[in-house]
Biopython code that builds the backbone (N, CA, C, O; Angstrom):
import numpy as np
from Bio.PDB.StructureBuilder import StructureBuilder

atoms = [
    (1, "UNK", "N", (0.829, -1.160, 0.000)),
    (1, "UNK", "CA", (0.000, 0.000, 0.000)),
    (1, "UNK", "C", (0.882, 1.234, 0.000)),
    (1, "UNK", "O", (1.973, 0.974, 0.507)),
    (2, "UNK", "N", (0.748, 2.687, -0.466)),
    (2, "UNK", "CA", (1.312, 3.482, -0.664)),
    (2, "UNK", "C", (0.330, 4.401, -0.291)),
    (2, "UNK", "O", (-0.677, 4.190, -0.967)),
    (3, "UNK", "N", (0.128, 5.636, 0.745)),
    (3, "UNK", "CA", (-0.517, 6.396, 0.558)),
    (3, "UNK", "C", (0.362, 7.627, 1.064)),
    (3, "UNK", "O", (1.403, 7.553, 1.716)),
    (4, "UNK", "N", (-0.291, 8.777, 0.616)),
    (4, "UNK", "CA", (0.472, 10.133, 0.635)),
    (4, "UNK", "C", (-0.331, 10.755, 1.160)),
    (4, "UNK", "O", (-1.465, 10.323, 0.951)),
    (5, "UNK", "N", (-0.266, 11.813, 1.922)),
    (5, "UNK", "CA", (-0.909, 12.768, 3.121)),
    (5, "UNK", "C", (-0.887, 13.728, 1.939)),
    (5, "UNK", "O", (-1.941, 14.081, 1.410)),
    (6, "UNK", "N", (0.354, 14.173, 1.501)),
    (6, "UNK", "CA", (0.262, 15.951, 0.493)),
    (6, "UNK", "C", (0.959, 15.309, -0.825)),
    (6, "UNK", "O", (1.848, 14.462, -0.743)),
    (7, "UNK", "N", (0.377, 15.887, -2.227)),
    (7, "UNK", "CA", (0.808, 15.527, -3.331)),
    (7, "UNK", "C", (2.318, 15.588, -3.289)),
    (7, "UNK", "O", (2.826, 16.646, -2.918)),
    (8, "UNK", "N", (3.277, 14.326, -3.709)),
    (8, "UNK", "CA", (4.220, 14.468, -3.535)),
    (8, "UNK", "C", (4.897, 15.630, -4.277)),
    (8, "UNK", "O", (5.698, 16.408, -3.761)),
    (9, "UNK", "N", (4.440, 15.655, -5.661)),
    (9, "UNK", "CA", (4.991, 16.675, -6.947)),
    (9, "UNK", "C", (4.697, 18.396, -5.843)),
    (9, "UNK", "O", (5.255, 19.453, -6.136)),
    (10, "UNK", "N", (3.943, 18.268, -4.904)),
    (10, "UNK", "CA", (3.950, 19.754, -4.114)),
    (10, "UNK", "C", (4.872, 19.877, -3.386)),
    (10, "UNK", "O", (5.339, 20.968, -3.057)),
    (11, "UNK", "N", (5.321, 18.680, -2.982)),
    (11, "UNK", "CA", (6.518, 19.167, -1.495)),
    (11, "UNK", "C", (7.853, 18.600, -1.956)),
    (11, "UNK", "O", (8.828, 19.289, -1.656)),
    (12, "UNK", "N", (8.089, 17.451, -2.644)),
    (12, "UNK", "CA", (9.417, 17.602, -2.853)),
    (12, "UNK", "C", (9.740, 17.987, -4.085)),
    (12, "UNK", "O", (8.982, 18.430, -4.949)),
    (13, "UNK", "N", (11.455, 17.716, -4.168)),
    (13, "UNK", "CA", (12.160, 18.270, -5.223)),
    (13, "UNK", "C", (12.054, 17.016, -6.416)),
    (13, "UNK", "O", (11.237, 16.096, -6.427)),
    (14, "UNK", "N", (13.164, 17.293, -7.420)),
    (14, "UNK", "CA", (12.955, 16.691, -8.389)),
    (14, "UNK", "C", (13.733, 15.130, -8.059)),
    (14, "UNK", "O", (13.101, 14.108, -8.329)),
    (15, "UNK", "N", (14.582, 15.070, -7.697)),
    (15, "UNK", "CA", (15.300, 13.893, -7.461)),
    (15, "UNK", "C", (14.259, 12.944, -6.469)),
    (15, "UNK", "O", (13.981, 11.749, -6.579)),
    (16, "UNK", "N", (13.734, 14.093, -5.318)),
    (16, "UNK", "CA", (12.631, 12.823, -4.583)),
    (16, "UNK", "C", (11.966, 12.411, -5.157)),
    (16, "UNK", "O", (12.012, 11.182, -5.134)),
    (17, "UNK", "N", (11.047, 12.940, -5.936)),
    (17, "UNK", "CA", (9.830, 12.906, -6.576)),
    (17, "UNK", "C", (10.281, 11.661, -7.762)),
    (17, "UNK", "O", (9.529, 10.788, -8.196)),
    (18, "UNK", "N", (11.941, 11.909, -8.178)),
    (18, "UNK", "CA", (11.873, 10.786, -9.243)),
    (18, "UNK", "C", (12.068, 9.697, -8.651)),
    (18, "UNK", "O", (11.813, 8.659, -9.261)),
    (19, "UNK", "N", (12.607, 9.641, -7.211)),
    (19, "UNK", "CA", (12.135, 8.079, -6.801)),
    (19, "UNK", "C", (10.863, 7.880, -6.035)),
    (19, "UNK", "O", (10.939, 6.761, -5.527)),
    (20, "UNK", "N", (10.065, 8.282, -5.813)),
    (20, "UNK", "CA", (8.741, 7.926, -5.450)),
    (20, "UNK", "C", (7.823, 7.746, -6.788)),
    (20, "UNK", "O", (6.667, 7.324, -6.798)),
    (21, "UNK", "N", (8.516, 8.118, -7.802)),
    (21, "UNK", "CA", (8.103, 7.670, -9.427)),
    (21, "UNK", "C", (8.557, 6.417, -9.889)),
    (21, "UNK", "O", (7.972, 5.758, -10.748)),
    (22, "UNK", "N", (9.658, 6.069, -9.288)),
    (22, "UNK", "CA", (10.524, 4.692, -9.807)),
    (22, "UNK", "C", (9.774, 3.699, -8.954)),
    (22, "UNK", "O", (9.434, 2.622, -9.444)),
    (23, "UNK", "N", (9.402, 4.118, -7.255)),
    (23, "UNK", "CA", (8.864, 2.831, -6.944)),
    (23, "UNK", "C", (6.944, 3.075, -7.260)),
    (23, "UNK", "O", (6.193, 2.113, -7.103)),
    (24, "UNK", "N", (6.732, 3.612, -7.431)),
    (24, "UNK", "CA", (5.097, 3.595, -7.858)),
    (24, "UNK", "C", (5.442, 2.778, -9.167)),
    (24, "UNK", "O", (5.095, 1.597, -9.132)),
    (25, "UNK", "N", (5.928, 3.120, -10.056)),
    (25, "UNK", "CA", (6.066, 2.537, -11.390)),
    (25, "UNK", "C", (6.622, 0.675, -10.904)),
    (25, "UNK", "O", (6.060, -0.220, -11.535)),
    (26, "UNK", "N", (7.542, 0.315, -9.963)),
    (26, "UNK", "CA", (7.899, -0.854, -9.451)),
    (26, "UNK", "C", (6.865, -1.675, -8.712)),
    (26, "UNK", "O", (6.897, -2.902, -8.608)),
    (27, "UNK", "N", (6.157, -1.055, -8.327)),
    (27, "UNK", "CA", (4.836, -1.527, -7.263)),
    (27, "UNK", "C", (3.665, -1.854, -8.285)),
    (27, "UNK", "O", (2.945, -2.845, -8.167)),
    (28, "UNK", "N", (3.530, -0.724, -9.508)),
    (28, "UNK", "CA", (2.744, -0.937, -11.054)),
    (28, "UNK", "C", (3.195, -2.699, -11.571)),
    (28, "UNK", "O", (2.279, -3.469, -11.859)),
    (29, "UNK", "N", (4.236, -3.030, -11.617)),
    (29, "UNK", "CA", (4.384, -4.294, -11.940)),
    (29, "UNK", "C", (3.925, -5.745, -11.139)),
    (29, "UNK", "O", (3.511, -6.889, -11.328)),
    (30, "UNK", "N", (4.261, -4.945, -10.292)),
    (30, "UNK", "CA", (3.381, -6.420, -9.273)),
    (30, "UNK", "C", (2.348, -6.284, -8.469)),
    (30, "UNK", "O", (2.260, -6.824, -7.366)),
    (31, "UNK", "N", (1.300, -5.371, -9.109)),
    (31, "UNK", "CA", (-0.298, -5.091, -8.553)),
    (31, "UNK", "C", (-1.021, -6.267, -8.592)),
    (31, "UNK", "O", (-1.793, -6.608, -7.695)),
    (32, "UNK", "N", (-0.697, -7.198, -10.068)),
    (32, "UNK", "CA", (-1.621, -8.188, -9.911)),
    (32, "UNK", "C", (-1.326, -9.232, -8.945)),
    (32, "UNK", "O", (-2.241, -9.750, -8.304)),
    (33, "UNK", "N", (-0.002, -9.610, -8.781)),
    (33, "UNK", "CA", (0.515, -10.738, -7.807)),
    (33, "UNK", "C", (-0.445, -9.610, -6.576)),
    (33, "UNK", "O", (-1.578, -10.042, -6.359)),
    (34, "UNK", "N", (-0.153, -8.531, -5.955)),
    (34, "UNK", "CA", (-0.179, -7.783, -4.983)),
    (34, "UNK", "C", (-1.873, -7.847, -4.305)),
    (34, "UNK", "O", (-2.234, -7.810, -3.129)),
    (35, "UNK", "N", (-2.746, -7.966, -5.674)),
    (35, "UNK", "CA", (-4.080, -7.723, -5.579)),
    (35, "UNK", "C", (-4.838, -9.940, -5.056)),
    (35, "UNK", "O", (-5.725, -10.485, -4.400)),
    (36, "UNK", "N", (-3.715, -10.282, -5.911)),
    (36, "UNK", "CA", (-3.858, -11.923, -5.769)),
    (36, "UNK", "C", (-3.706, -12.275, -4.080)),
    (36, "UNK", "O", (-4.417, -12.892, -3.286)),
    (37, "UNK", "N", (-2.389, -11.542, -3.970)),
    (37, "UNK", "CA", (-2.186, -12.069, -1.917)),
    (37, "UNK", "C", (-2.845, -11.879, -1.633)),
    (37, "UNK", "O", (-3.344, -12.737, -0.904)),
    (38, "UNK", "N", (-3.794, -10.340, -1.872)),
    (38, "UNK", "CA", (-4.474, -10.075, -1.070)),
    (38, "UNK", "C", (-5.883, -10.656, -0.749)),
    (38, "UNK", "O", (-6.450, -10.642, 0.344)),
    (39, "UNK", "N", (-6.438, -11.291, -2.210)),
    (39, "UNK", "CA", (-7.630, -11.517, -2.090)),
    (39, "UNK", "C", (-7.224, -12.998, -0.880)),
    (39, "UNK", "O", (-7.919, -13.202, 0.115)),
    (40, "UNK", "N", (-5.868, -13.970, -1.284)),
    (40, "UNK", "CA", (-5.981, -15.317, -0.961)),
    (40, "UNK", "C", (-5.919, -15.232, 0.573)),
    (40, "UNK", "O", (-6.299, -16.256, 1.142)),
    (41, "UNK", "N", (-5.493, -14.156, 1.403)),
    (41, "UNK", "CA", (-5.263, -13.557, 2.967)),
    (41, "UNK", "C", (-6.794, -13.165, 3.117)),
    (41, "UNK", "O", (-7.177, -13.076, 4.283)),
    (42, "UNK", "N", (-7.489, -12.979, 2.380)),
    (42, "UNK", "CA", (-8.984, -12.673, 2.971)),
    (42, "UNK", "C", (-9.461, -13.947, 3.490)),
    (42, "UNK", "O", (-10.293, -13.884, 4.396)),
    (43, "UNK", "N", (-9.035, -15.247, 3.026)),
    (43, "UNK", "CA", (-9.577, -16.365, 2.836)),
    (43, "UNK", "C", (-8.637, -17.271, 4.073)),
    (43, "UNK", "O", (-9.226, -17.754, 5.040)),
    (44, "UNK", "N", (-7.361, -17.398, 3.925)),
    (44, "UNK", "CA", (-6.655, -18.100, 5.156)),
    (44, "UNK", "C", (-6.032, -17.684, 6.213)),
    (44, "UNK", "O", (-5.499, -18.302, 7.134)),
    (45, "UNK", "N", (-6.190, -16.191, 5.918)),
    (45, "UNK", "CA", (-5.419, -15.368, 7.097)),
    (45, "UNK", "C", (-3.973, -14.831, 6.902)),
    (45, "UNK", "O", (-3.384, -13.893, 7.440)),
    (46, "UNK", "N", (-3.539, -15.855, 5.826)),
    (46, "UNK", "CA", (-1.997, -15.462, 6.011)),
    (46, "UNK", "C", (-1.333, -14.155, 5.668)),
    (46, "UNK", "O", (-1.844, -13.537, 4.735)),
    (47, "UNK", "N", (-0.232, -13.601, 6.289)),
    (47, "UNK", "CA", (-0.135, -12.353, 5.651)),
    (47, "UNK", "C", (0.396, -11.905, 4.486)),
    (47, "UNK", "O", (1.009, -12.792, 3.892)),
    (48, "UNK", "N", (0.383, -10.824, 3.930)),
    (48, "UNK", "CA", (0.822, -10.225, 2.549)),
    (48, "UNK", "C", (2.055, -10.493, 2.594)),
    (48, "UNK", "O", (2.597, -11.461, 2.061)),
    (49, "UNK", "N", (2.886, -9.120, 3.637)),
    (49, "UNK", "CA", (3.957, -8.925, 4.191)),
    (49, "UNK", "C", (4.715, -9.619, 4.780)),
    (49, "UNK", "O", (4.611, -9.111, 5.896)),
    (50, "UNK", "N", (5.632, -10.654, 4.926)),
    (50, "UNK", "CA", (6.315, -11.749, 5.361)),
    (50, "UNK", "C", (7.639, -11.451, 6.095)),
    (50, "UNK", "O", (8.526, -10.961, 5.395)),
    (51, "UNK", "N", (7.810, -11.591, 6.917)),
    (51, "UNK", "CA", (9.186, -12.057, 7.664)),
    (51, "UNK", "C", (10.088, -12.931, 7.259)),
    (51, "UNK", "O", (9.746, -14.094, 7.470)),
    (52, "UNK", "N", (11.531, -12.738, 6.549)),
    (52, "UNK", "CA", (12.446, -14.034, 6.043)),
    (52, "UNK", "C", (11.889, -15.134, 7.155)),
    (52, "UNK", "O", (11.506, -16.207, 6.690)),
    (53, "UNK", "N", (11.825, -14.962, 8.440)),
    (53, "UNK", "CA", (11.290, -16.060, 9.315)),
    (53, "UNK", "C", (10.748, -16.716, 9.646)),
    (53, "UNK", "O", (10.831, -17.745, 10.316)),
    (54, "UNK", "N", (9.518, -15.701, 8.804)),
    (54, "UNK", "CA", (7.941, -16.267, 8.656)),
    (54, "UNK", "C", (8.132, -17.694, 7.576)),
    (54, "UNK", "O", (7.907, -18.890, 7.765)),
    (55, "UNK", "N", (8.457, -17.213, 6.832)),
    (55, "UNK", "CA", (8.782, -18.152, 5.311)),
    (55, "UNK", "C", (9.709, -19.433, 5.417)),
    (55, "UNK", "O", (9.508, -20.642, 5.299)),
    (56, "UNK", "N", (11.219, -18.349, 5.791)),
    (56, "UNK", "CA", (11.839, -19.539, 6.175)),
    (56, "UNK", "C", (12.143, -20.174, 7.220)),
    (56, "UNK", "O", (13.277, -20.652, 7.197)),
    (57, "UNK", "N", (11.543, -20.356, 8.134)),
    (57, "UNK", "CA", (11.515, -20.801, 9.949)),
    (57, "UNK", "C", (12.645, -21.298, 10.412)),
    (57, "UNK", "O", (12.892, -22.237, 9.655)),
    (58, "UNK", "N", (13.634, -21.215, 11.354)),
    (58, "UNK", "CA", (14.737, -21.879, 11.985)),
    (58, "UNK", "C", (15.377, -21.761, 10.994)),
    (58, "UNK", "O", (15.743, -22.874, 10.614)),
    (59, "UNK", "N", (15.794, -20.785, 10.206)),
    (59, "UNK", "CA", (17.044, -20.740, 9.630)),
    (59, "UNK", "C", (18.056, -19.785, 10.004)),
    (59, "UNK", "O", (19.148, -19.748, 9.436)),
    (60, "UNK", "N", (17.627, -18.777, 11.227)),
    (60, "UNK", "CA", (18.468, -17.553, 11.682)),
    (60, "UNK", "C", (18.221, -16.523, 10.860)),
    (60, "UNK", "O", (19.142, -15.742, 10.624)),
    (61, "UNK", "N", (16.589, -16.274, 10.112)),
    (61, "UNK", "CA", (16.609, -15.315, 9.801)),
    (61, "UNK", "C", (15.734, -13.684, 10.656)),
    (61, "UNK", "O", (15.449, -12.523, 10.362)),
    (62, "UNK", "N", (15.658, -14.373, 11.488)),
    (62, "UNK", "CA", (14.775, -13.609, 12.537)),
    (62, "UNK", "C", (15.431, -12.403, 12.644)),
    (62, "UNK", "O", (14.772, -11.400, 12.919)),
    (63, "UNK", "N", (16.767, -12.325, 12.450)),
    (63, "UNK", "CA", (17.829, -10.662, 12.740)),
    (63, "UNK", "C", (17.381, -9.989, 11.691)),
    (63, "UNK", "O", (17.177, -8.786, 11.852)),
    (64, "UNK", "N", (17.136, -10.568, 10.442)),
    (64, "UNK", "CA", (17.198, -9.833, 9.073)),
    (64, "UNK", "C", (15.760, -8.801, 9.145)),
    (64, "UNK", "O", (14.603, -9.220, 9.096)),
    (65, "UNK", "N", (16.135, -7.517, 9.257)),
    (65, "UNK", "CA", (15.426, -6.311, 9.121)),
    (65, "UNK", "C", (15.548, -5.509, 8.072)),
    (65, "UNK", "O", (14.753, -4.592, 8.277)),
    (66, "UNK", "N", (16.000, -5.365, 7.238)),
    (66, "UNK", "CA", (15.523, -5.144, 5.849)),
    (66, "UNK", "C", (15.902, -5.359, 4.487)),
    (66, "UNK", "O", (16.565, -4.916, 3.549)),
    (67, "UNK", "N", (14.834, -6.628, 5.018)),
    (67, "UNK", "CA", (14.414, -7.000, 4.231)),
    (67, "UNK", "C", (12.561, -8.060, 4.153)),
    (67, "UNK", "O", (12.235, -8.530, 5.242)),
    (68, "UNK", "N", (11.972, -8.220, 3.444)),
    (68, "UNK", "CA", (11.102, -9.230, 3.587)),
    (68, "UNK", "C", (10.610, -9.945, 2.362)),
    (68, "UNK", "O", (11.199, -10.163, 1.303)),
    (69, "UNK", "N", (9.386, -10.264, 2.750)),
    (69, "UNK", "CA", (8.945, -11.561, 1.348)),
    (69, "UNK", "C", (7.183, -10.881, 0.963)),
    (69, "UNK", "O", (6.253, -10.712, 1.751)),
    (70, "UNK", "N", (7.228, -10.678, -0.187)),
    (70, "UNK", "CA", (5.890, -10.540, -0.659)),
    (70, "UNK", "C", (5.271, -11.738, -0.666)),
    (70, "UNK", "O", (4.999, -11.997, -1.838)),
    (71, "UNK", "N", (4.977, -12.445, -0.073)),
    (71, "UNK", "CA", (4.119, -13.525, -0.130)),
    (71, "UNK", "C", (5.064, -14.606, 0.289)),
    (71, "UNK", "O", (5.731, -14.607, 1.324)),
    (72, "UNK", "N", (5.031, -15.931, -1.048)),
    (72, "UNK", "CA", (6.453, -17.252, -0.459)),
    (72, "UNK", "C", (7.296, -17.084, -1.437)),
    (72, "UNK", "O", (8.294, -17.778, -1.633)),
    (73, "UNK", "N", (6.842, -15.931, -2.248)),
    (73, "UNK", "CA", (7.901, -16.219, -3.508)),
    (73, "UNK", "C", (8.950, -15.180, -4.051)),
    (73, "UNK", "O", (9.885, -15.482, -4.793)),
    (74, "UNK", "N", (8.723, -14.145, -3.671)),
    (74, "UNK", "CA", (8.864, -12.849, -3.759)),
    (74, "UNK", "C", (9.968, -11.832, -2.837)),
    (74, "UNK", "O", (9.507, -11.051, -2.005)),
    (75, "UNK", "N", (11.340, -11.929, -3.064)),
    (75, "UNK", "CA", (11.732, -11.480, -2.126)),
    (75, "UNK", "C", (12.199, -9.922, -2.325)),
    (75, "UNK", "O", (13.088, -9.562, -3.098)),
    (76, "UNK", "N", (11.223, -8.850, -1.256)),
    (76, "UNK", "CA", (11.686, -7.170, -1.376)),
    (76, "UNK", "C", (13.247, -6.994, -0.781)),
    (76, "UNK", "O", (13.453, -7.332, 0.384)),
    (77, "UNK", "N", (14.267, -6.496, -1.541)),
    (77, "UNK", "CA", (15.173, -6.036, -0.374)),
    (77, "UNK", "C", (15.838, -4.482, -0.978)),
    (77, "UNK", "O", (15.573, -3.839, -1.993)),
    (78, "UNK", "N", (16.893, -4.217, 0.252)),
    (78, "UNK", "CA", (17.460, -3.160, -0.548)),
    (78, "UNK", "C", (18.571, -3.354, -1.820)),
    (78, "UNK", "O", (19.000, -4.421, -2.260)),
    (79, "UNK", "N", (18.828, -2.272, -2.170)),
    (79, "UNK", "CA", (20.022, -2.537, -3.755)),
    (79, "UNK", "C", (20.431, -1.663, -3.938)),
    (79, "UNK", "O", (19.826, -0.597, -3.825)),
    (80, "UNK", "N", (21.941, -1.818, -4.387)),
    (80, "UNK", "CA", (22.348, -0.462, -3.931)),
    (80, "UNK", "C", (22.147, 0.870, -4.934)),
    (80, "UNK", "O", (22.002, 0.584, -6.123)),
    (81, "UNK", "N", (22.120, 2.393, -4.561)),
    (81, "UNK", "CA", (21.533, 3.124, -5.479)),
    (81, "UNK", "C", (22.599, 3.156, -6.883)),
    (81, "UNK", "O", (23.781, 2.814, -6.856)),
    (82, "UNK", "N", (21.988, 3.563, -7.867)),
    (82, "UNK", "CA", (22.886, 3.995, -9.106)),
    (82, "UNK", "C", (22.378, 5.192, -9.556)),
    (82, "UNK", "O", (21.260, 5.478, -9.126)),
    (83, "UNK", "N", (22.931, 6.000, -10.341)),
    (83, "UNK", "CA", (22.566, 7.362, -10.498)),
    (83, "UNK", "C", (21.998, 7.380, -12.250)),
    (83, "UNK", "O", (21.594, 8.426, -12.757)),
]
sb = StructureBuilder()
sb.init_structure("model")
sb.init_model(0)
sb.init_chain("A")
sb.init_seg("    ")
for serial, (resi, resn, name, xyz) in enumerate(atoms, 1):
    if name == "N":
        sb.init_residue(resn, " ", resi, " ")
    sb.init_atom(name, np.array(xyz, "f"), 0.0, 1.0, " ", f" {name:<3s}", serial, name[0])
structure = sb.get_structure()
């Protein structure tokens, strides 16, 4: 989910604004997987948002903070920037 309090194009500059464009446009690609978790979590409970721990249990990933799993298949993390 993504929501914004004030149009972003009002308050920031151009460089912010072009990455809150890069990940709206990144989040555009996986709406349908995104819209799919969501309906199948109405139905068993499980969550969208995943914990490496959740997924992968007893493997020592319980420290790992950022990063997580869109579902079981899907893994969000960071990368490093390029210009």
């Amino acid at each position: 989910m993504m929501q914004f309090s004030v149009a972003p194009w009002c308050v920031l500059d151009a460089e912010q604004l072009k990455a809150i464009q890069k990940a709206i446009a990144i989040r555009t690609q996986f709406i349908q997987i995104i819209l799919s978790l969501t309906k199948t979590s109405e139905t068993d409970g499980e969550p969208i948002i995943r914990a490496m721990e959740y997924v992968f249990p007893d493997n020592g990933y319980d420290q790992i903070k950022d990063q997580f799993m869109l579902g079981d298949s899907i893994l969000v993390a960071p990368t490093p920037q390029t210009s």
